[in-house]
N, CA, C and O of each residue as an XYZ file, in Angstrom:
744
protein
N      39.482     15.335    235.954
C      39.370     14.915    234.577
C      38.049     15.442    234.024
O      37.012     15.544    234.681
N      38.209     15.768    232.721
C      37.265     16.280    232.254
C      36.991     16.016    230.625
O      37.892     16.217    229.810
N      35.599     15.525    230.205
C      35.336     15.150    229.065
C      34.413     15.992    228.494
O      33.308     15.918    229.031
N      34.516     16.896    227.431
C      33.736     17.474    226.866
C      33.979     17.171    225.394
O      35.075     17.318    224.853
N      32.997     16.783    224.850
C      33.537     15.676    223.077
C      34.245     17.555    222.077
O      33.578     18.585    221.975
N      35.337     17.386    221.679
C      35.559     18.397    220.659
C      34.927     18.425    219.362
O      34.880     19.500    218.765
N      34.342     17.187    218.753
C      33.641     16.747    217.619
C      32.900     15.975    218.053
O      33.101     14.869    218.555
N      31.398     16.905    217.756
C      30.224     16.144    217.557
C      29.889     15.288    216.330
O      30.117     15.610    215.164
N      29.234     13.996    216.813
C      28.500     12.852    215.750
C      27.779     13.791    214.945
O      27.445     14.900    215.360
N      27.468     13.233    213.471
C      26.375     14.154    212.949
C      24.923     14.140    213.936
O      24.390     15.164    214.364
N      24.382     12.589    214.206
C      23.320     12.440    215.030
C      23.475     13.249    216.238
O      22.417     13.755    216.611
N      24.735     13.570    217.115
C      24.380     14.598    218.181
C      24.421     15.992    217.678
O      23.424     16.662    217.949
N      25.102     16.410    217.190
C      24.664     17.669    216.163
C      23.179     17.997    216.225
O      22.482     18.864    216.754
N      23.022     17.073    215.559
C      21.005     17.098    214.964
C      20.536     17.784    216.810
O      20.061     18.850    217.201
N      21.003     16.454    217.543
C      20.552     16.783    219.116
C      20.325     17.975    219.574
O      19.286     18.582    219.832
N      22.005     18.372    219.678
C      21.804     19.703    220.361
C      21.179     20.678    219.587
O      20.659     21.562    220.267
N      21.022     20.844    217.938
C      20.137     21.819    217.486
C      18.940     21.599    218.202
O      18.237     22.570    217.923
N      18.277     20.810    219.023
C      17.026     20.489    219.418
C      16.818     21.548    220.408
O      15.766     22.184    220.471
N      17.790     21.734    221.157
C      17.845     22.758    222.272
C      17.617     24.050    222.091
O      18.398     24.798    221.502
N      16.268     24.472    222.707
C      16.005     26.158    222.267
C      16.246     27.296    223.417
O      16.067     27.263    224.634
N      16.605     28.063    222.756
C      16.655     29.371    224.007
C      15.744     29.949    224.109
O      15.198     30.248    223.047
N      15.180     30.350    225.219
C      14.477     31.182    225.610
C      15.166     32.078    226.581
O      16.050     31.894    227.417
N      14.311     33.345    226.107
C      15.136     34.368    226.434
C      13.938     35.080    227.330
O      12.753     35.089    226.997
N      14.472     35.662    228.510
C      13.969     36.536    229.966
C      13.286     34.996    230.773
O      12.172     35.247    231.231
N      13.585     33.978    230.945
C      12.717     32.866    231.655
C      13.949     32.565    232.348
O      15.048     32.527    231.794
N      13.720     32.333    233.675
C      13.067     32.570    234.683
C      12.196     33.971    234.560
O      11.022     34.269    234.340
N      13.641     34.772    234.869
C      13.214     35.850    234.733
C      14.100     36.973    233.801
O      15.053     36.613    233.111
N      13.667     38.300    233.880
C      14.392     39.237    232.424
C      15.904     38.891    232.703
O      16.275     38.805    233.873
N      16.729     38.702    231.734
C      18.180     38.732    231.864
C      18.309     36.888    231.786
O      19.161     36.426    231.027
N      17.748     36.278    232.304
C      18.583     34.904    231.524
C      18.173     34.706    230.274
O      17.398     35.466    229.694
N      18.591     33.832    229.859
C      18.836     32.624    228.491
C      18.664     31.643    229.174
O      19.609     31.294    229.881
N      17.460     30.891    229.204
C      16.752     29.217    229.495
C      17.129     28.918    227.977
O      17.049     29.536    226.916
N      17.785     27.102    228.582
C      18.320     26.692    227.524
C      17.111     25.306    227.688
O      17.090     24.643    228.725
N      16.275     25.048    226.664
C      15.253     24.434    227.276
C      15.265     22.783    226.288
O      14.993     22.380    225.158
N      15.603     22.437    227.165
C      15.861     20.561    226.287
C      14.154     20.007    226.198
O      13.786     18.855    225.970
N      13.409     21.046    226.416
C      12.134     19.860    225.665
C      12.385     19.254    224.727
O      12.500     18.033    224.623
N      12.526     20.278    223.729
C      12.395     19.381    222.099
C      13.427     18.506    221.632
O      13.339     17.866    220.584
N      14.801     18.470    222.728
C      15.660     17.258    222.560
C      14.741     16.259    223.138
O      14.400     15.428    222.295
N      13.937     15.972    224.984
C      13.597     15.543    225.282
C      12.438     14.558    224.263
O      12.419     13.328    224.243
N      11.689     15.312    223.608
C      10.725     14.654    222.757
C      10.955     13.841    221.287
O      10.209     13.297    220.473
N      12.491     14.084    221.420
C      12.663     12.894    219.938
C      13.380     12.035    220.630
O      14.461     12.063    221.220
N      12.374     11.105    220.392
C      13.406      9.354    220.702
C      15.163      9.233    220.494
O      16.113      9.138    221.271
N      15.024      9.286    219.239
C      16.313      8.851    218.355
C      16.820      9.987    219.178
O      17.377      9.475    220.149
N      16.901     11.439    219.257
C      17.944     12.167    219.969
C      18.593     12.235    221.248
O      19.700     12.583    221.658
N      16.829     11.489    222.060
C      17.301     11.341    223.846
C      18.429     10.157    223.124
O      19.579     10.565    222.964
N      18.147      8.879    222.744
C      18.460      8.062    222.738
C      20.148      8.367    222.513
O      21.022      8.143    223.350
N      20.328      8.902    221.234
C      21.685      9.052    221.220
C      22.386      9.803    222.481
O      23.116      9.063    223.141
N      22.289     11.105    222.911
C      22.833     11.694    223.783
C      22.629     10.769    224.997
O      23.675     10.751    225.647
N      21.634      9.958    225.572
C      21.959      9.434    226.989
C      23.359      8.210    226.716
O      24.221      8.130    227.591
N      23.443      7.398    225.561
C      24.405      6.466    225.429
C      25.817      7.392    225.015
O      26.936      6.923    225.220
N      25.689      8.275    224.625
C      27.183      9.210    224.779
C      27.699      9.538    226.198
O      28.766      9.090    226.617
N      26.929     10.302    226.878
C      26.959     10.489    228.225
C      27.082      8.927    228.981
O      28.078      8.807    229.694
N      26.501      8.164    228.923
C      27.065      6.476    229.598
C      28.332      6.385    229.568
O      29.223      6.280    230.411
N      28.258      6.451    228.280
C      29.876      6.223    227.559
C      30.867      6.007    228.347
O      31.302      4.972    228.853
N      31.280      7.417    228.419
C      32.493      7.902    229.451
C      32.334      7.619    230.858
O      33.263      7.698    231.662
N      31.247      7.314    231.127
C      31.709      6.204    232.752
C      31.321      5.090    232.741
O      30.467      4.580    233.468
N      32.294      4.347    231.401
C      32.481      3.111    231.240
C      33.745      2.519    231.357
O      34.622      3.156    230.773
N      34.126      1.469    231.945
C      35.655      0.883    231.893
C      35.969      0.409    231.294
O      35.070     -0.225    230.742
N      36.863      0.233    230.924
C      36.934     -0.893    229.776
C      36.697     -2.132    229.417
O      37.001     -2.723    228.381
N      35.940     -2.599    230.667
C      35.166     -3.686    230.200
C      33.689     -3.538    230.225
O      32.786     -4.321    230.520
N      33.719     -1.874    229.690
C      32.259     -1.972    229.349
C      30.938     -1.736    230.499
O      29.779     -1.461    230.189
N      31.475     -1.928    231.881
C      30.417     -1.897    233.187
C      31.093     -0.543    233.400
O      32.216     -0.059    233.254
N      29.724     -0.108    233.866
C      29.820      1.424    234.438
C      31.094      1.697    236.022
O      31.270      1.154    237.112
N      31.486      2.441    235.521
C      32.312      3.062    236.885
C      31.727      3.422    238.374
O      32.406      3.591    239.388
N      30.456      3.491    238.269
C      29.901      4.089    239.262
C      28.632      2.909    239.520
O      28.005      2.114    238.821
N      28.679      3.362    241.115
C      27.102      2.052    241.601
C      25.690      2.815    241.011
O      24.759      2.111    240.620
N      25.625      3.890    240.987
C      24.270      4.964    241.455
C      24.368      6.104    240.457
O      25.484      6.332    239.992
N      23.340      6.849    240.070
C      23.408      8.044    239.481
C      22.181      8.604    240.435
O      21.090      8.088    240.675
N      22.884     10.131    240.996
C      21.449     10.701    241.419
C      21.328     11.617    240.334
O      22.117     11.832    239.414
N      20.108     12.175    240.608
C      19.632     13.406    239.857
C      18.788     14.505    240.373
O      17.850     14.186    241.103
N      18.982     15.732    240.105
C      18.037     16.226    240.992
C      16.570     17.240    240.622
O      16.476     17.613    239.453
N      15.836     17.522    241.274
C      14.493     17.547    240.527
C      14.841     18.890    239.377
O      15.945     19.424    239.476
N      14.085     19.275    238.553
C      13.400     18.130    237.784
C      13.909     17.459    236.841
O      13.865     16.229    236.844
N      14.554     18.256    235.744
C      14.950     17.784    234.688
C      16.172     16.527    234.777
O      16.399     15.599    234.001
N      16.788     16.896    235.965
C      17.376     16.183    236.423
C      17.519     14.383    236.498
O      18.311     13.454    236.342
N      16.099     14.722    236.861
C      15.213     13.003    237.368
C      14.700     12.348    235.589
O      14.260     11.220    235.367
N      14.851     13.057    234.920
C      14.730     12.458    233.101
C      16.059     12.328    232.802
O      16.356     11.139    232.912
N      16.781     12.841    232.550
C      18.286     12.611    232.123
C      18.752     11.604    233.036
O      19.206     10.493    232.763
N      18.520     12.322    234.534
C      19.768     11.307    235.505
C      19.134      9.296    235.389
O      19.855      8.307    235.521
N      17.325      9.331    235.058
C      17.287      8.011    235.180
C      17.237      7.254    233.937
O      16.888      6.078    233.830
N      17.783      8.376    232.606
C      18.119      7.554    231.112
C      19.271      7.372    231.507
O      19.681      6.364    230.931
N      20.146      7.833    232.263
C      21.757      7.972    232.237
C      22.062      6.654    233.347
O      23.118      6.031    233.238
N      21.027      6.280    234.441
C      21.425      5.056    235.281
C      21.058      3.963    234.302
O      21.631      2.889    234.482
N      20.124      4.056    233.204
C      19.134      2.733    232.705
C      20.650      2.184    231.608
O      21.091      1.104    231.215
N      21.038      3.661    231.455
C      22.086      3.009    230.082
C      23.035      2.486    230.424
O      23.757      1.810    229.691
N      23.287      2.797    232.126
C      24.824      1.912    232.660
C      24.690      0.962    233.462
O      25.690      0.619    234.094
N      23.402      0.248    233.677
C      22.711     -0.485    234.435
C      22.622     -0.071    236.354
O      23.053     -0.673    237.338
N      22.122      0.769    236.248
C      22.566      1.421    237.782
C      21.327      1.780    237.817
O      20.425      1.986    237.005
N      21.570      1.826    239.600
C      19.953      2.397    240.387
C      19.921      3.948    240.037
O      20.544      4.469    239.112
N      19.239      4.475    240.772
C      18.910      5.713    240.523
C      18.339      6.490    242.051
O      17.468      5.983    242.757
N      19.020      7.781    242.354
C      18.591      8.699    243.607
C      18.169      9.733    243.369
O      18.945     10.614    242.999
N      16.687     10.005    243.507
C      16.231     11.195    243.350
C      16.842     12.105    244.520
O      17.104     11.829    245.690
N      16.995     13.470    243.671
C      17.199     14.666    244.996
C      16.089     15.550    244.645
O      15.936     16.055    243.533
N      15.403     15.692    245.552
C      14.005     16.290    245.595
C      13.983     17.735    246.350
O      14.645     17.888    247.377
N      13.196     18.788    245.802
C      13.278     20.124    246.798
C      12.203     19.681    247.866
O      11.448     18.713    247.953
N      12.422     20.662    248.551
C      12.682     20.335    250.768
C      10.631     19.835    249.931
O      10.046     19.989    248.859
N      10.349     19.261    251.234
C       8.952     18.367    251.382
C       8.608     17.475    250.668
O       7.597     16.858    251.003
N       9.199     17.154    249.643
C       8.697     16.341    248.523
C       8.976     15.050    248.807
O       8.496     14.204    248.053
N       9.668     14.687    249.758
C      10.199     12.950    249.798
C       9.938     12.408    251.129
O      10.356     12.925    252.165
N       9.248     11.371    251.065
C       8.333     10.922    252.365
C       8.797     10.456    253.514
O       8.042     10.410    254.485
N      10.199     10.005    253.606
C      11.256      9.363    254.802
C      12.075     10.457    255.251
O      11.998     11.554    254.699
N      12.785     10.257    256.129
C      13.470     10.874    256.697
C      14.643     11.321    255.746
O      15.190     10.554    254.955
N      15.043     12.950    255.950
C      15.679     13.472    255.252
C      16.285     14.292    255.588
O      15.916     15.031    256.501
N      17.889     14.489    254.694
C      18.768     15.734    254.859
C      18.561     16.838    254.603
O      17.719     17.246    255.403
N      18.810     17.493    254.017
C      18.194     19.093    253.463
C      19.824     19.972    253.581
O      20.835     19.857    254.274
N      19.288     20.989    252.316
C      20.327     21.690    252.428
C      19.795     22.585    251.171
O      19.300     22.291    250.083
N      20.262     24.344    252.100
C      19.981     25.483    250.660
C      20.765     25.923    250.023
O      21.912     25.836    250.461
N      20.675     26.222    249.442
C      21.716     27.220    248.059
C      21.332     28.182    247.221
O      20.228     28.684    247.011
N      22.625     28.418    246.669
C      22.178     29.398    245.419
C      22.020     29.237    244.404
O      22.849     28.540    243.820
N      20.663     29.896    243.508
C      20.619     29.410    241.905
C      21.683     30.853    241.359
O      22.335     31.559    242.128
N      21.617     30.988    240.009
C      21.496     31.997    239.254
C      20.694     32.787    239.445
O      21.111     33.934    239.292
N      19.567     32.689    239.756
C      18.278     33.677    240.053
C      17.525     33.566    241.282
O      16.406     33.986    241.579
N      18.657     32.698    242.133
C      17.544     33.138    243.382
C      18.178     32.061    244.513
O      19.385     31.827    244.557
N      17.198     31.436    245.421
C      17.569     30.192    246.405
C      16.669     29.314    246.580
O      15.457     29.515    246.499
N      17.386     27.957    246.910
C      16.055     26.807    246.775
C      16.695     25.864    248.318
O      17.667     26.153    249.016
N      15.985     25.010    248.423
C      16.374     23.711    249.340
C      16.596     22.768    248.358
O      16.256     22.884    247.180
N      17.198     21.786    248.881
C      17.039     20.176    248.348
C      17.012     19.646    249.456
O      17.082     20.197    250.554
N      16.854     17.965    249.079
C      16.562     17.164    250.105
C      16.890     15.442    249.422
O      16.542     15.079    248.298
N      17.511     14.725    250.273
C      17.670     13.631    249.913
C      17.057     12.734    251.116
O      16.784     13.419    252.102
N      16.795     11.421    251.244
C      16.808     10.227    251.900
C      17.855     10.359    252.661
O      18.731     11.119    252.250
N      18.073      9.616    254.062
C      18.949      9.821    254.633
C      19.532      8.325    254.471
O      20.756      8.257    254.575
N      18.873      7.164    254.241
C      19.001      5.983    253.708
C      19.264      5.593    252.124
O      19.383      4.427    251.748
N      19.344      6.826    251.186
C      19.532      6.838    249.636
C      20.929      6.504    249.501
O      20.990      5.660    248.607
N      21.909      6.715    249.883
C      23.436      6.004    249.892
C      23.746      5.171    250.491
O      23.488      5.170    251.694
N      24.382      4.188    249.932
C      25.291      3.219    251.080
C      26.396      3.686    251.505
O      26.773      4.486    250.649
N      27.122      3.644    252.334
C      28.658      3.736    252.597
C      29.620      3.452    251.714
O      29.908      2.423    251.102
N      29.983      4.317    251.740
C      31.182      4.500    250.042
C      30.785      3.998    249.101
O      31.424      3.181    248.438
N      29.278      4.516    248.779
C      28.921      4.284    247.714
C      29.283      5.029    246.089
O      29.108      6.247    246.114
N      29.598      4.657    245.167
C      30.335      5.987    243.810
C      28.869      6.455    243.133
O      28.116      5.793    242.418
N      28.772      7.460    243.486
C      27.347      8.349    243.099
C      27.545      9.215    241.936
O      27.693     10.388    242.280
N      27.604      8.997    240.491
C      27.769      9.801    239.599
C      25.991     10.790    239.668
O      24.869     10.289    239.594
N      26.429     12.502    239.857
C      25.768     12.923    240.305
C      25.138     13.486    238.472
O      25.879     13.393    237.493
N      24.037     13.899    238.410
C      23.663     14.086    236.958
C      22.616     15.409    236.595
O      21.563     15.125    237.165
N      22.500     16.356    236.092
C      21.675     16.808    236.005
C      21.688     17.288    234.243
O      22.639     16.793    233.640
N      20.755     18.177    233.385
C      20.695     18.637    232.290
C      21.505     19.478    231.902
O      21.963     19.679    230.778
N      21.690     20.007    232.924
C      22.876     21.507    232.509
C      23.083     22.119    233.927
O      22.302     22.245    234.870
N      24.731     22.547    233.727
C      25.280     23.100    234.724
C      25.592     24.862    234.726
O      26.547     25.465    234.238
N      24.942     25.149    235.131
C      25.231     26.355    235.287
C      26.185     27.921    236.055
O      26.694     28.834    235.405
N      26.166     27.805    237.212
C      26.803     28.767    238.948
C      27.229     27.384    239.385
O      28.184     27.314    240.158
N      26.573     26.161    238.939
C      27.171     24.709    239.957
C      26.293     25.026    241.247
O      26.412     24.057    241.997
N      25.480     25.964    241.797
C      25.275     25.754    243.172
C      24.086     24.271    243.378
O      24.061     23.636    244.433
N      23.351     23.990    242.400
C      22.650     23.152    242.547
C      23.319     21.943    242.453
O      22.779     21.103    243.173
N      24.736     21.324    241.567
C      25.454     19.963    241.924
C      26.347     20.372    243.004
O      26.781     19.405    243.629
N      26.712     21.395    243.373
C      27.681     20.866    244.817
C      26.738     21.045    245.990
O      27.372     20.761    247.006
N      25.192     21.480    246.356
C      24.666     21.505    247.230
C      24.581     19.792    246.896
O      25.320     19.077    247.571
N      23.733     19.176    245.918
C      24.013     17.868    245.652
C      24.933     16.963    245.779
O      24.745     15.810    246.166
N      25.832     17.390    245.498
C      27.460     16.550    245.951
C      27.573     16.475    247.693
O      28.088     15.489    248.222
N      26.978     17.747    248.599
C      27.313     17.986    249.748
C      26.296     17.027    250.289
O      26.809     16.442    251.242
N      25.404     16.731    250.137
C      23.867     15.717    250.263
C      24.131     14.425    250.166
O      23.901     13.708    251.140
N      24.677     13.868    248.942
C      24.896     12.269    249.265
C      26.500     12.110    249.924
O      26.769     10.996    250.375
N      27.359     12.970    249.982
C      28.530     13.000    250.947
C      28.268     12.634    252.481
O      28.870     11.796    253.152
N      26.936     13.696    252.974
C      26.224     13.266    254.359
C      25.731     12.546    254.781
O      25.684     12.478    256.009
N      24.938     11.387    253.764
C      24.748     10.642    253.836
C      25.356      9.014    252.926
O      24.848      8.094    252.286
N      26.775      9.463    253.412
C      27.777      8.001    253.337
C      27.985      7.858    252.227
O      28.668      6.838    252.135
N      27.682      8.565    250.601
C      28.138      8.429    249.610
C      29.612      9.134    249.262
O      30.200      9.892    250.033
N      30.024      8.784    248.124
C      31.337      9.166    247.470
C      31.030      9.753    245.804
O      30.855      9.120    244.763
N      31.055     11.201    246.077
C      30.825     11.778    244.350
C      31.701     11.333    243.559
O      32.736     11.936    243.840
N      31.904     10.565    242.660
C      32.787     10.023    241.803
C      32.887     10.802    240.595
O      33.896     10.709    239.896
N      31.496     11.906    240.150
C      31.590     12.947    239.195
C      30.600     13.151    239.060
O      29.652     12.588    239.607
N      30.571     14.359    237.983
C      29.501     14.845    237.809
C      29.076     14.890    235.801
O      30.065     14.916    235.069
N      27.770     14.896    235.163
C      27.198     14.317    234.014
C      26.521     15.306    233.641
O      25.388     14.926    233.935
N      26.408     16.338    233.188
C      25.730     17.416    232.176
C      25.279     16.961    231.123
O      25.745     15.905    230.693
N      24.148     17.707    230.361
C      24.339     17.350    229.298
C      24.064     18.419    228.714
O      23.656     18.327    227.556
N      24.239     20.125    229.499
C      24.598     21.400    228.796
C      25.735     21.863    230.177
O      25.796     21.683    231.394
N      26.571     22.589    229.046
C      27.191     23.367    230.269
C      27.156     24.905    230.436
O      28.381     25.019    230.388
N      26.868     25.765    230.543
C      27.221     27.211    230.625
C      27.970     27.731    230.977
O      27.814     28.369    232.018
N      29.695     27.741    230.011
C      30.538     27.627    230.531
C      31.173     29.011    231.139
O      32.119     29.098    231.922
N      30.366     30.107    230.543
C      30.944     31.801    230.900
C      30.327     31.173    232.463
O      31.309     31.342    233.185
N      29.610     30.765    233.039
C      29.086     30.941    234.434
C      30.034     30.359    235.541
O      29.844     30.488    236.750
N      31.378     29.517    234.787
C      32.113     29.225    235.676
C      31.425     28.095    236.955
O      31.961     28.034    238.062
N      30.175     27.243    236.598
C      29.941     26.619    237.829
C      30.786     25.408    237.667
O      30.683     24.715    238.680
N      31.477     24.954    236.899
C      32.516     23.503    237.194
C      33.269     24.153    238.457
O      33.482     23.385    239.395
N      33.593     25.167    238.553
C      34.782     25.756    239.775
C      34.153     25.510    241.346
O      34.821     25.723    242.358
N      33.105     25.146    241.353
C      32.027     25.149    242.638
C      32.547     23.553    242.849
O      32.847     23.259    244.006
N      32.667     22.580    241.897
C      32.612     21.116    242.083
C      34.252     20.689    242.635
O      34.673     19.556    242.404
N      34.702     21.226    243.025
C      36.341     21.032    244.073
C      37.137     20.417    243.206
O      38.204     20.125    243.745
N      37.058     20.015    241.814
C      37.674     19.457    240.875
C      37.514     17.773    240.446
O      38.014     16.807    239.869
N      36.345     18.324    241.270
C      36.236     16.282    240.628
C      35.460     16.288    239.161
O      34.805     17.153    238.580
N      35.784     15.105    238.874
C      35.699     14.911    237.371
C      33.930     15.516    237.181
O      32.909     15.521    237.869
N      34.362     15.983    235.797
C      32.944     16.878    235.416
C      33.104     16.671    233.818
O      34.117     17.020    233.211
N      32.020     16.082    233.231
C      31.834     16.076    231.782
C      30.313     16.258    231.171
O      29.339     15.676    231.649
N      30.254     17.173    230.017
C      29.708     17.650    229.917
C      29.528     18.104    228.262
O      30.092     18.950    227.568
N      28.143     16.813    227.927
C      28.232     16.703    226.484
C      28.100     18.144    225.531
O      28.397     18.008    224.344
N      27.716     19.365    225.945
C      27.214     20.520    225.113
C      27.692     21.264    225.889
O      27.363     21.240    227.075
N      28.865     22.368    225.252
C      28.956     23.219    225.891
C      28.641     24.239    225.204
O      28.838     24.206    223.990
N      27.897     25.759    226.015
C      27.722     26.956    225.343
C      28.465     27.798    226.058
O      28.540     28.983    225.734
């Protein structure tokens, strides 16, 4: 299942104009799609994190899921507006050294290159529903190395939470078809 809104609110409108491109960052040949200046207006985080809640809500209103992880960085701003708005904890996924307990690890591929991540090996419970979250999806190698991380450690991906997608890059096809929504698509 998949939610991507066909009509934007005027207020998310305003939002995603917030989003600027930058062009050769990382490096020559991408388009960085850079959510600072959404990040820095109240009223805009505000609207876009309660849209994104939204849809993993039941109908009585409580979130579908126990947990939202997120993974560094931008990740860890969106993914812990996106647990606060559905009343849920929050799991950082951190690149390799950054997290002080014992940990999983696992590498992948970006668009431009390769990284580690790393989770807690104690950050999931057993069949726990981990809506996994980051800013924008791109190749997907960074949410299904993520999806593969709290899977190892006893969680259950229940979906995944964008809040850009890049959809010529084809990374939803990396996520095995579990539900993926994804407020902005370019």
């Amino acid at each position: 299942m998949t939610k991507i809104p066909t009509k934007l609110s005027d207020s998310l409108l305003r939002a995603r104009g917030l989003v600027r491109d930058v062009p050769d960052f990382p490096k020559k040949g991408i388009l960085f799609r850079d959510v600072t200046p959404l990040l820095q207006d109240a009223d805009a985080l505000k609207e876009v994190l309660a849209a994104m809640a939204e849809v993993w809500r039941g109908p009585d209103g409580k979130a579908v899921v126990d947990v939202v992880a997120g993974m560094e960085s931008r990740g860890f701003i969106v993914g812990t507006g996106l647990a606060l708005a559905l009343g849920t904890g929050f799991i950082p996924i951190r690149k390799k050294g950054k997290l002080p307990f014992k940990t999983e690890s696992i590498g992948y591929g970006l668009e431009y290159g390769t990284d580690q991540l790393e989770i807690h090996l104690d950050a999931c419970k057993p069949g726990q529903r981990v809506l996994v979250c980051d800013d924008l999806i791109a190749t997907g190698g960074t949410a299904q190395a993520t999806a593969t991380l709290i899977e190892r450690t006893g969680g259950v991906v229940a979906g995944f939470s964008f809040l850009i997608e890049l959809q010529e890059l084809k990374g939803r096809a990396k996520l095995g078809g579990r539900r993926t929504d994804a407020l902005f698509a370019y």
